[in-house]
C-alpha positions in Angstrom: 46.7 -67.8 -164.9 48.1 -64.8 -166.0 48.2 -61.7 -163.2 50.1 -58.4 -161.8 51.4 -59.0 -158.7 51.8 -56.0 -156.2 53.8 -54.7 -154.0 53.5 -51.9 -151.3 56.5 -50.4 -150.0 56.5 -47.5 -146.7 59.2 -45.6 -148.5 59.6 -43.6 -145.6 59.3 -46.5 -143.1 63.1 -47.9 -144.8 61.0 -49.0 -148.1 59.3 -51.6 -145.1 57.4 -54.2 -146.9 53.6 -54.1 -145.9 51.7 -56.0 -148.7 51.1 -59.2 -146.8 48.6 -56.5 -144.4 46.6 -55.4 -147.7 43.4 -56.3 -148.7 42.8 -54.3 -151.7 44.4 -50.8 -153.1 43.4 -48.5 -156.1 44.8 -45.3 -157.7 44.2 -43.6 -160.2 45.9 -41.2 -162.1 45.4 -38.0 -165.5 42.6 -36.1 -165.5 38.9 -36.1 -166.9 39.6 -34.5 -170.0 42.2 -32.9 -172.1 40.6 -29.3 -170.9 40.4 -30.5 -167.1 42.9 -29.3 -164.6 45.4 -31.6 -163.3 43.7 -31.4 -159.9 46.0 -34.1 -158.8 45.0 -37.8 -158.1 44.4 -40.2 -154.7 45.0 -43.8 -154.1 43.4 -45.8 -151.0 44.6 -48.7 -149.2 42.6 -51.1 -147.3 44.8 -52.9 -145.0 44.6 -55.6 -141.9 44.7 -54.2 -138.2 44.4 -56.3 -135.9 47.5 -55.8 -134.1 48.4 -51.9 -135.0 49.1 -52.4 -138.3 48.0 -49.1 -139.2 51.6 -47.7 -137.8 53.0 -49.3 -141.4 51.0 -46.4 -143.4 51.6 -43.3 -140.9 50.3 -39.5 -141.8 52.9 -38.2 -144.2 54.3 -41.7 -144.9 55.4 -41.8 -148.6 54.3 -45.1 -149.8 55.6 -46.8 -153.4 53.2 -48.8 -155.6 55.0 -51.5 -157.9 53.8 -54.9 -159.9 55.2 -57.6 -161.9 55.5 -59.1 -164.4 57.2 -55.1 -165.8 58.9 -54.8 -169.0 59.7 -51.1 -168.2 63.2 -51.7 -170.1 64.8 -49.0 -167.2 67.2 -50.5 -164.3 64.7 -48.0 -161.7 62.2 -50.8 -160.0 58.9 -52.0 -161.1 57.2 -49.0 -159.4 54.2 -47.4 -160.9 52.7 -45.1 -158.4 53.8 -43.2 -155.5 51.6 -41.3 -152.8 51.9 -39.5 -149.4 49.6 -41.0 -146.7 47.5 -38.0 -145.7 44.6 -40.0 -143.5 43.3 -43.3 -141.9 39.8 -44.1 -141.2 39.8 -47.4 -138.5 37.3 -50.0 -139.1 36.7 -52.1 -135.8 35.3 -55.3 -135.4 33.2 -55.2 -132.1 34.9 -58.5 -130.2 37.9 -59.6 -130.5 38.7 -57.2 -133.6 39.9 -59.9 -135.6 38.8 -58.6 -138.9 39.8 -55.0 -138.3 40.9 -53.1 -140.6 42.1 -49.3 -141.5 41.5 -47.7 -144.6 44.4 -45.6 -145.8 44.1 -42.2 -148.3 46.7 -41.4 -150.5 47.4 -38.9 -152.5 50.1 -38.1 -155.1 52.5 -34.9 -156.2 50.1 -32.8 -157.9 47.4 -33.4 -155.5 50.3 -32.3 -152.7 50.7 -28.8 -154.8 47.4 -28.1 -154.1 47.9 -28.3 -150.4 50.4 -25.0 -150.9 49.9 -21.2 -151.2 52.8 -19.5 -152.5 53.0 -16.1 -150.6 54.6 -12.9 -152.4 57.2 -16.2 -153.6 59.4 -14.8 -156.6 59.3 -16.4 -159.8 62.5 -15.1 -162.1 62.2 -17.9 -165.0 60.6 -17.9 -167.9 60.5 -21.1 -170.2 61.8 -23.3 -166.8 59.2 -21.4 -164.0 57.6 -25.1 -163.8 60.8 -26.5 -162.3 61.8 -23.4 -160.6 58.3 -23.9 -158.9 59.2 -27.9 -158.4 62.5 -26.8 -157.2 61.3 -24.5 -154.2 59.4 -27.9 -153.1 61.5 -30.6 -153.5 60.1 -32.7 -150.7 56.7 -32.3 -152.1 56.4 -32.5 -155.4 58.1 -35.2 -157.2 58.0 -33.7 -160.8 61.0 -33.2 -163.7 59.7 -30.5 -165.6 60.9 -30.0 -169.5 61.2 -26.3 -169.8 57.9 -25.0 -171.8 57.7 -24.0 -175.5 55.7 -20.8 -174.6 57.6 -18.3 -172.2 55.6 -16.9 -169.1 54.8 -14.3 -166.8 57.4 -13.5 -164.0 57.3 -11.8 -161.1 56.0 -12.1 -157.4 53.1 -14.2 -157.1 50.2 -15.2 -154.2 49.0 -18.2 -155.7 47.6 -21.9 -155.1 50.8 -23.7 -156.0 48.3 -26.2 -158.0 46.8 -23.6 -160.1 50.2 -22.4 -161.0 51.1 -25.2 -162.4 48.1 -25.5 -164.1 47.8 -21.7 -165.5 51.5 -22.7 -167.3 50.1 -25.9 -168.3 47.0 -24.5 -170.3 49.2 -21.7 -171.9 52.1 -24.3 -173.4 49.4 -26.9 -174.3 51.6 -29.3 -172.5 51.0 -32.8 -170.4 52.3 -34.5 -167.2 52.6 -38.2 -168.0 53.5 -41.0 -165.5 57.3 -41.8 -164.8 57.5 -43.8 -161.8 59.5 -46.4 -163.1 61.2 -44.8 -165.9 65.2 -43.9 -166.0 64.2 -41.0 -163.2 63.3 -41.3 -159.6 60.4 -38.5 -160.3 56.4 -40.1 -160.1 55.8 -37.6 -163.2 57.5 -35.5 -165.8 56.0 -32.6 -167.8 56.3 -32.3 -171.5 55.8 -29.5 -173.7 54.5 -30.1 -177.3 57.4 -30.0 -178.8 59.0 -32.7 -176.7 55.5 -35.2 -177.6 57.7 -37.0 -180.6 60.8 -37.2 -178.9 59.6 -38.4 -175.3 56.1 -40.0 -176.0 56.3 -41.4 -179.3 53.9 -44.1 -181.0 54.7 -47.1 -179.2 55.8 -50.2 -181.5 55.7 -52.8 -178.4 52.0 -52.6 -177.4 48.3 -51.8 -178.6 44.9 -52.2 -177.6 42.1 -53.9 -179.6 39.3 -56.9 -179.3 41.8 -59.7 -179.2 44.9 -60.7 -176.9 48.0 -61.0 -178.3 51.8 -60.8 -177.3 51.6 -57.6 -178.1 48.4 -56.5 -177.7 45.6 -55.6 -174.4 42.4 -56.8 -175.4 39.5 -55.2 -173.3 36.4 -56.6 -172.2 34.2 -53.0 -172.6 34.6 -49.8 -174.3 32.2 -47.0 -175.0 33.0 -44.3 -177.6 32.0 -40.8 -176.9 31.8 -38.0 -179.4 33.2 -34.8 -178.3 29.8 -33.0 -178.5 28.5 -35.5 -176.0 31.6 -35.3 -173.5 31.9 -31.3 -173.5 34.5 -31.0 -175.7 33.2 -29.0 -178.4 34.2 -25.7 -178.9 34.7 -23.3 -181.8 35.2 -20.1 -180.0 38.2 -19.6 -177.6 38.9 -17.0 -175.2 42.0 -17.4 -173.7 43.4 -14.2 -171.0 47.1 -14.2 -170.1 49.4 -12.2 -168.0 49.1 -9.1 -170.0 46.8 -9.6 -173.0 43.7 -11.5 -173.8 42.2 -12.7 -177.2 39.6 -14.5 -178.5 39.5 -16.8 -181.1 36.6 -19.1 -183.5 35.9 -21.2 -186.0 33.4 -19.3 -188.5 32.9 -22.8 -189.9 32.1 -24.7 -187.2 30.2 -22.2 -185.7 27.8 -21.8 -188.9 27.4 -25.7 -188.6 27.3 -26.6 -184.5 26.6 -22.7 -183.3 28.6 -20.6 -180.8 30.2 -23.3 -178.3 33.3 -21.4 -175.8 35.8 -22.1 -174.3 37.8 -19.8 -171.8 40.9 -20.2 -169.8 43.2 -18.1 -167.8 46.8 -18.8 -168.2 50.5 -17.8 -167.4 51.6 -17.0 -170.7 53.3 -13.8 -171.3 53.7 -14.5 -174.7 52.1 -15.9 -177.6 48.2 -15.8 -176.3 46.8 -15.4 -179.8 48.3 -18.9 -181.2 46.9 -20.3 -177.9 43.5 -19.2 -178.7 43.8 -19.7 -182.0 44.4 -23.5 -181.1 41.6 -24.2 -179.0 39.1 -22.6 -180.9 40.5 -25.2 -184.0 41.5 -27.9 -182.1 38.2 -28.8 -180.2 36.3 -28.0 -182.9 34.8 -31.6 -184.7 31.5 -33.1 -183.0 32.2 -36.1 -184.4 36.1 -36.8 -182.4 35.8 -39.9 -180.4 37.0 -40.3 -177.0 37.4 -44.0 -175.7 36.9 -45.7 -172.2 37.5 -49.3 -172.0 37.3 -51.7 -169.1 39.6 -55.2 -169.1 41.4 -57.3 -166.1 44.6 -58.3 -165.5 44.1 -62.3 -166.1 42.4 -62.2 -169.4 45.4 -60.8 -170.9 48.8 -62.3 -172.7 51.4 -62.6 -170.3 53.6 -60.1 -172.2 51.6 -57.4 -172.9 50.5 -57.1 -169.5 53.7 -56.9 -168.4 54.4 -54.0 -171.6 51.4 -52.4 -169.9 52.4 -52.5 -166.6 56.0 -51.2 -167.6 54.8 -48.5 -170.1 51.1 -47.3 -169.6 51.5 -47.7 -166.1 54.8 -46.6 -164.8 56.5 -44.5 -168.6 53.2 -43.5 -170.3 53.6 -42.6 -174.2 51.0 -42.8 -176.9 49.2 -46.0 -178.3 47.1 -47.4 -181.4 43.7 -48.3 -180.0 41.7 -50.5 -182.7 37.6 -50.8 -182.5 34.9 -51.7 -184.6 31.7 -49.8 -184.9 28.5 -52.2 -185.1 27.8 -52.8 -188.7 31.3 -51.3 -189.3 34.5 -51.9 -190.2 37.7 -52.0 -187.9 38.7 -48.6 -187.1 42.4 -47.6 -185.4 43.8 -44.6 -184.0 46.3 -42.9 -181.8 45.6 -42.3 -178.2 46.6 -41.2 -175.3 45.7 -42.6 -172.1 44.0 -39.2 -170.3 43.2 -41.3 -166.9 43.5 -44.4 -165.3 42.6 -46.5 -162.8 43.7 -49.6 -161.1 41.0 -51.5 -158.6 43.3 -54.2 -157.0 42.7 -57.1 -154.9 44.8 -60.6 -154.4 42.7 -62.3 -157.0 42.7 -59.8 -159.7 43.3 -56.5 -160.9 40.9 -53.9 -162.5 41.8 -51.2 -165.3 39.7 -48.0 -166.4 40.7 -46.0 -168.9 39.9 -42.9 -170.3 41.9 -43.0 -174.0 41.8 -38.9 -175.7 42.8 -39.3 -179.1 45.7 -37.7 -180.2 44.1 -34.9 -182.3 43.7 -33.4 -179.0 47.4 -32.8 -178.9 48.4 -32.1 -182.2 49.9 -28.7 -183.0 50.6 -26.4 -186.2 53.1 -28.5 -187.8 52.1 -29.0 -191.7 54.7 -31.2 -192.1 54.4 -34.2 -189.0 51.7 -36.7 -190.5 51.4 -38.2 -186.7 51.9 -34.4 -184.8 50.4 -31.9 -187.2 47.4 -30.8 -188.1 47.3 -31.6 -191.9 43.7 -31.0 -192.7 43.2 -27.6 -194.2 39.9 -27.7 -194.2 40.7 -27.3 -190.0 42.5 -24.5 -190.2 39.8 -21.4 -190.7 40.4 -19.9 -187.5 39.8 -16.2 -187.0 
């Protein structure tokens, strides 16, 4: 029978092996939504204590997540999540305490930005401010940060370190994506739109449909969602950065669906009207289905799991999702997967997925069939 095996490493501990103690673990990782902050993510482990094992998963303990089988194609590990321990909750059997146990929260490098106020802190760069921002907490956030396609404010800030990164985020239209076991030693990495073809291409190795294959995750559930049942229609964007605001809409989406708006605060110090301009076009189709499908870990081919397990888990890029409607035909698109989780125990292993289509990324390039926008008819923004 096909199955991931994991492995939990105290990083902090001298990477001490403690997965014999656990009973189950789960993580997740993304966000909601393609509009949703990245508010940061937790993990929990459930482990054995009946002799103190809790002192393996200390406060502050940095703790490494890995599985095999892991075709990550990198000479890194098979690591696909890593979180800081920030509390145990002890479960004690009355008697001897035989089946004691401590539950152990987790919680990963964006959630840790959140912990932090910057205080009149400096900010000099423009395009790079994301890694400057990394850079002033190297010990707590474990990000490489492209530099962004849209230059922001500078100056000295008082800000949740969190919404920072966010306010920069929402301005260059950009996405953090898993890298735990890529060629870095960074859990995430941010890319701006302009990087999406380069770093997080179409992948050729794996997709997701009905069937198993080699090559292929089949899941055992998916829902589809249309945008204008998931609050993600809009056709009138008001977008307010450093120094300027503007508002932006969709005349004819709005004489079809009504006003429907969408506002943001960003960092951007440039460049606010194209922002606008993009989420008031972008967002702007009822009809755009959103994905969330369900499958395990032993109904699968032994090689894609272990594709997935090297690349949507531990390098995420995008991926062709096929589906057929009832009474349909076999539909495929290009998605990307927005959030995940993984529910683990020794017998099996649990996915969720939340798959955005990639129209939710695409920019103003007329001439990328897979990154542009190509349809005119989409482009009557005012």
């Amino acid at each position: 029978m096909t199955k991931l095996t994991w492995t939990v490493l105290n990083a902090t501990q001298a990477n001490l092996d403690i997965t014999q103690y656990v009973r189950s673990l789960s993580f997740s990782y993304g966000r909601p939504s393609p509009v949703s902050p990245y508010s940061g993510n937790t993990g929990l482990l459930v482990l054995t204590n009946t002799s103190n094992q809790a002192a393996y998963a200390n406060v502050n303990d940095n703790i490494s997540i890995s599985c095999t089988p892991n075709t990550h194609g990198f000479t890194q590990s098979d690591k696909v999540a890593e979180f800081t321990v920030i509390s145990r909750e002890y479960n004690d059997n009355p008697g001897n305490g035989n089946n004691s146990t401590v539950t152990v929260l987790l919680q990963d490098a964006l959630h840790n930005a959140g912990n932090v106020n910057f205080v009149n802190q400096s900010l000099v760069s423009t395009n790079g401010q994301m890694q400057e921002i990394v850079n002033l907490l190297p010990d707590q956030l474990s990000i490489i940060a492209t530099n962004t396609d849209v230059a922001m404010s500078t100056g000295t800030f008082s800000v949740n370190v969190n919404q920072r990164l966010n306010d920069i985020t929402t301005g260059d239209r950009g996405l953090f994506r898993s890298t735990a076991n890529s060629f870095t030693s960074y859990e995430y990495s941010y890319r701006p739109p302009s990087n999406f073809a380069l770093q997080m291409g179409v992948s050729t190795d794996l997709t997701f449909g009905r069937t198993t294959s080699a090559s292929q995750i089949g899941y055992q559930t998916i829902s589809r969602s249309e945008s204008s049942n998931n609050n993600l229609l809009y056709n009138s964007a008001t977008i307010t950065g450093s120094a300027t605001s503007a508002t932006k809409t969709n005349a004819a989406s709005i004489a079809l669906y009504g006003v429907r708006s969408f506002t943001a605060t960003t960092a951007q110090s440039a460049k606010v009207d194209e922002t606008a301009e993009w989420y008031a076009n972008t967002f702007s189709d009822p009809n755009t289905i959103t994905l969330k499908m369900t499958f395990s870990d032993v109904a699968q081919n032994a090689t894609a799991l272990a594709l997935f397990a090297g690349s949507v888990l531990g390098n995420t890029i995008f991926y062709n999702v096929s589906y057929t409607p009832p009474g349909g035909v076999s539909t495929t698109g290009v998605y990307w997967p927005e959030s995940i989780t993984v529910e683990a125990t020794p017998a099996s292993t649990l996915f969720n997925i939340t798959m955005t289509p990639q129209t939710y990324y695409a920019n103003f390039i007329l001439n990328d069939t897979v990154w542009g926008v190509l349809d005119t008819d989409r482009l009557g923004v005012s």
